[in-house]
C-alpha positions in Angstrom: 16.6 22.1 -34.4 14.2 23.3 -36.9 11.4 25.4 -36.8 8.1 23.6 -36.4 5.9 24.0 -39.2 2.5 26.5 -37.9 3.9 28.4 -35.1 4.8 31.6 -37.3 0.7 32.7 -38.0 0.5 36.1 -39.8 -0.8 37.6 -36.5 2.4 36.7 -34.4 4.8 38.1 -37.1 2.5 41.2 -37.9 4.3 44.7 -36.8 3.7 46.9 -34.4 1.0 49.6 -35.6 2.4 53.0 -34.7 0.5 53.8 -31.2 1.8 50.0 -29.5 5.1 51.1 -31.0 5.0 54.8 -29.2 3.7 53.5 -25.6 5.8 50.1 -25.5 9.3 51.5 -27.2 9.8 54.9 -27.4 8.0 56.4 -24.4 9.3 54.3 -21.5 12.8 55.1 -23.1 12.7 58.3 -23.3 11.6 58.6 -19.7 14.5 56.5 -19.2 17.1 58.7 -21.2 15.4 61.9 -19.1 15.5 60.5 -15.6 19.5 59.8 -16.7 19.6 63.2 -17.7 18.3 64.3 -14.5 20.2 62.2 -12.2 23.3 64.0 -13.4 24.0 61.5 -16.2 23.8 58.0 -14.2 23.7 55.2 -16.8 20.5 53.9 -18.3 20.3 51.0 -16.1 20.5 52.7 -13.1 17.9 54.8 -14.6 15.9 52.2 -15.5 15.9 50.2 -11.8 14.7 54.2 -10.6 12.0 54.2 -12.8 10.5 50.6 -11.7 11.3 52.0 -7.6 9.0 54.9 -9.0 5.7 53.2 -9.9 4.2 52.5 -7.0 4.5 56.2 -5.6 3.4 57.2 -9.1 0.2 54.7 -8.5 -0.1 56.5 -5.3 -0.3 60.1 -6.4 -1.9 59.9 -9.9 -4.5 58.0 -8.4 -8.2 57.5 -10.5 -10.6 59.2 -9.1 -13.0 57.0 -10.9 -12.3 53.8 -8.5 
């Protein structure tokens, strides 16, 4: 019922810095909001479950040349 004593360290409650905040929040949702867009205004879950279908053929054609 209570919260044991030592599992909040500093580094677990420690914000985001800016750059984890832009690439893990704000980018993959405004990809979301623009494939919405896109798809004629389709809600954002819909537009979420076409951006997960996506990654493989996004694997496939940005491929790294370096491997």
């Amino acid at each position: 019922m209570f919260v044991q004593p030592r599992i909040l360290t500093e580094n677990l409650c420690a914000p985001q810095s800016s750059s984890q905040y832009l690439v893990q929040v704000l980018v993959p949702e405004t990809a979301i909001r623009l494939i919405a867009e896109d798809l004629g205004g389709i809600p954002l879950n819909m537009a979420k479950n076409v951006m997960n279908d996506s990654v493989e053929f996004g694997f496939y054609v940005h491929k790294d040349s370096n491997t």
